[in-house]
VOGU-3710 file (C-alpha; in Angstrom, 3 decimals, decimal comma):
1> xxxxxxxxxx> 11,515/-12,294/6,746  8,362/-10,151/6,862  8,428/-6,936/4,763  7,611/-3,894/5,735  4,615/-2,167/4,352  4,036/1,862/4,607  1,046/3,504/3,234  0,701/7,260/2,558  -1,908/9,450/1,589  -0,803/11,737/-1,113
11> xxxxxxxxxx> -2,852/14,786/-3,585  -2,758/13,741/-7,224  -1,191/9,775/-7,680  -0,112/10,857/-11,351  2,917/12,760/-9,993  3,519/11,001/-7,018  3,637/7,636/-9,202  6,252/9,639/-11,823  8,472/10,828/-9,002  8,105/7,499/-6,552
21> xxxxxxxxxx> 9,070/5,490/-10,036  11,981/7,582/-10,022  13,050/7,242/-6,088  12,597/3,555/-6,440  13,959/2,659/-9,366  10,952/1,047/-11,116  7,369/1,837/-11,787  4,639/0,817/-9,140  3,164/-3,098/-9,916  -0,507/-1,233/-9,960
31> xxxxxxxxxx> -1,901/1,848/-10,443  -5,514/2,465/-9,980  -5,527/5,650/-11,794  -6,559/9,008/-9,461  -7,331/6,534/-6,462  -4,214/4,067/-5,506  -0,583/2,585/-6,338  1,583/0,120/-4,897  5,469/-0,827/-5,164  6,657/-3,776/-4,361
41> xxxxxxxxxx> 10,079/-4,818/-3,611  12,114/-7,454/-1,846  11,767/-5,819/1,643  9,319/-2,941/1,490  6,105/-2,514/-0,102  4,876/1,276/-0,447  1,659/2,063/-1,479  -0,222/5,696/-1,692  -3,799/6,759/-1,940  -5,750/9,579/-2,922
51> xxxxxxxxxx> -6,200/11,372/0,456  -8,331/14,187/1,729  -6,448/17,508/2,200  -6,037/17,131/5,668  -4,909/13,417/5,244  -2,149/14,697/2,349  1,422/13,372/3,268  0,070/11,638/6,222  1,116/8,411/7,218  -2,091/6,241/7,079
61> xxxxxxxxxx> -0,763/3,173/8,280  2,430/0,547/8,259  2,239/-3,441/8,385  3,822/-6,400/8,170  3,456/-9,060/5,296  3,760/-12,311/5,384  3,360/-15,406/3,210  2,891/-17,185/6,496  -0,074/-14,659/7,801  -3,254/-16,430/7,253
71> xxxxxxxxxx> -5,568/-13,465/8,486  -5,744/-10,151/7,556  -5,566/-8,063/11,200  -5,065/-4,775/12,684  -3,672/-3,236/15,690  -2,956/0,328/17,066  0,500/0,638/18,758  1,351/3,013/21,843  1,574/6,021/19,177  -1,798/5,620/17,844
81> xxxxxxxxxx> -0,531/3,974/14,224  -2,454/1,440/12,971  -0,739/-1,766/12,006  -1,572/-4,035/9,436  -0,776/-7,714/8,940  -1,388/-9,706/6,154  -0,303/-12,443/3,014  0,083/-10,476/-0,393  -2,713/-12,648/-1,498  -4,974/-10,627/1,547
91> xxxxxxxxxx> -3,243/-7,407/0,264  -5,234/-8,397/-3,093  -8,381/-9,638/-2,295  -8,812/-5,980/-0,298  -7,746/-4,242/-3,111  -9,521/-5,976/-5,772  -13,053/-5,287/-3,346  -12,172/-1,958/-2,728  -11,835/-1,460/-6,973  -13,912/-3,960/-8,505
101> xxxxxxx> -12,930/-4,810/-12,075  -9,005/-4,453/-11,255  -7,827/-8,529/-11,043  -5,230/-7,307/-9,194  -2,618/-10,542/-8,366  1,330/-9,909/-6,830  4,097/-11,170/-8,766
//
């Protein structure tokens, strides 16, 4: 089964990885510090980025991964979300280009 992935832009990532840590039960697999985090779990991944003010406690995009995905893609559905889908080796390779230096690899 694919899991779900949901990205949100959030203010400071210090308090939203303490209280996120709490909600979920375990602390995020990376944290970029003041720029990014990401939780992964058996059926959802969650990550949040340092966001404009405007962008704060938006939703800035959900997706699909897959093991079985091959290409990282996007698509915009009726409601103007963007969708993402991609392997959690993709997931990595964007986030370790996006923060050079991080080595970033999923469990």
């Amino acid at each position: 089964m694919n899991k779900l992935h949901l990205a949100i832009g959030v203010a400071n990532i210090k308090k939203t990885v303490e209280d996120y840590s709490k909600r979920f039960g375990k602390k995020p697999d990376l944290v970029i510090p003041d720029e990014y985090a990401l939780w992964r779990t058996d059926k959802l991944n969650v990550s949040v980025r340092k966001a404009t003010n405007e962008e704060v406690g938006q939703l800035r995009h959900l997706g699909w991964e897959s093991d079985d995905i091959e290409n990282f893609s996007t698509d915009v559905d009726c409601n103007g979300i963007l969708w993402e889908e991609f392997s959690a080796k993709k997931q990595a390779d964007e986030i370790n280009d996006l923060w050079p230096g991080t080595d970033y690899k999923p469990k």
